[in-house]
C-alpha positions in Angstrom: 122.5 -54.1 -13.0 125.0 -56.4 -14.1 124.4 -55.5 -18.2 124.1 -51.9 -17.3 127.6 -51.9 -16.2 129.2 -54.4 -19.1 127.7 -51.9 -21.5 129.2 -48.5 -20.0 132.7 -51.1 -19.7 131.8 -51.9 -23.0 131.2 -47.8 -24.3 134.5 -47.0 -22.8 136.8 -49.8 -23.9 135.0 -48.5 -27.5 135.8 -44.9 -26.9 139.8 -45.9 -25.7 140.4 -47.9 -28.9 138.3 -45.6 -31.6 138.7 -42.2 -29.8 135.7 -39.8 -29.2 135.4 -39.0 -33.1 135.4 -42.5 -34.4 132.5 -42.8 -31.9 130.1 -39.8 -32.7 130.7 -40.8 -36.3 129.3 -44.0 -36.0 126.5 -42.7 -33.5 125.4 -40.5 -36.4 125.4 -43.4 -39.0 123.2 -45.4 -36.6 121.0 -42.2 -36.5 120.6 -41.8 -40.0 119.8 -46.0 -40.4 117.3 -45.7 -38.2 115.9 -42.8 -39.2 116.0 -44.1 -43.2 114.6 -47.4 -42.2 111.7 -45.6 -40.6 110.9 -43.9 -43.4 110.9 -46.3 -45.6 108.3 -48.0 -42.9 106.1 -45.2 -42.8 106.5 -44.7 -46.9 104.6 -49.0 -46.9 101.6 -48.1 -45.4 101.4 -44.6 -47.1 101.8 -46.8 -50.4 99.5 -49.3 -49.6 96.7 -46.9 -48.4 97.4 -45.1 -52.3 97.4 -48.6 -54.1 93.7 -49.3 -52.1 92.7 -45.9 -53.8 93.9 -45.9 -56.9 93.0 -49.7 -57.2 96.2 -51.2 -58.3 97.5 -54.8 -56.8 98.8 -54.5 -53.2 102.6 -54.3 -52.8 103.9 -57.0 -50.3 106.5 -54.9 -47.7 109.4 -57.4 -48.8 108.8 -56.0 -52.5 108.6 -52.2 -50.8 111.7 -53.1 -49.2 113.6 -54.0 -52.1 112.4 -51.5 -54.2 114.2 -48.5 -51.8 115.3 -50.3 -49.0 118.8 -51.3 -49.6 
């Protein structure tokens, strides 16, 4: 109960120093993240399962990563 309440202290000390915009900006950059890095997941396996296929070497996930993670 204790962190619940030291993160809603911690939300509205945020929202008093960045204001309301500030905030829903950087909620929408943390949506995007998330949502790129999770493509980028699914994109691995998708590649992998075409590499099997095709026959070409396997691609480690590090190497999918760099290639276009950032």
């Amino acid at each position: 109960m204790v962190s619940f309440y030291l993160s809603v202290t911690i939300f509205i000390l945020f929202v008093a120093y960045a204001g309301t915009e500030n905030v829903m900006r950087l909620f929408a950059f943390l949506d995007l993240e998330l949502r790129w890095h999770w493509v980028i997941f699914r994109s691995y396996f998708i590649r992998r399962d075409l590499e099997v296929r095709l026959g070409f070497p396997k691609t480690s996930f590090i190497q999918h990563y760099k290639t276009y993670g950032k």
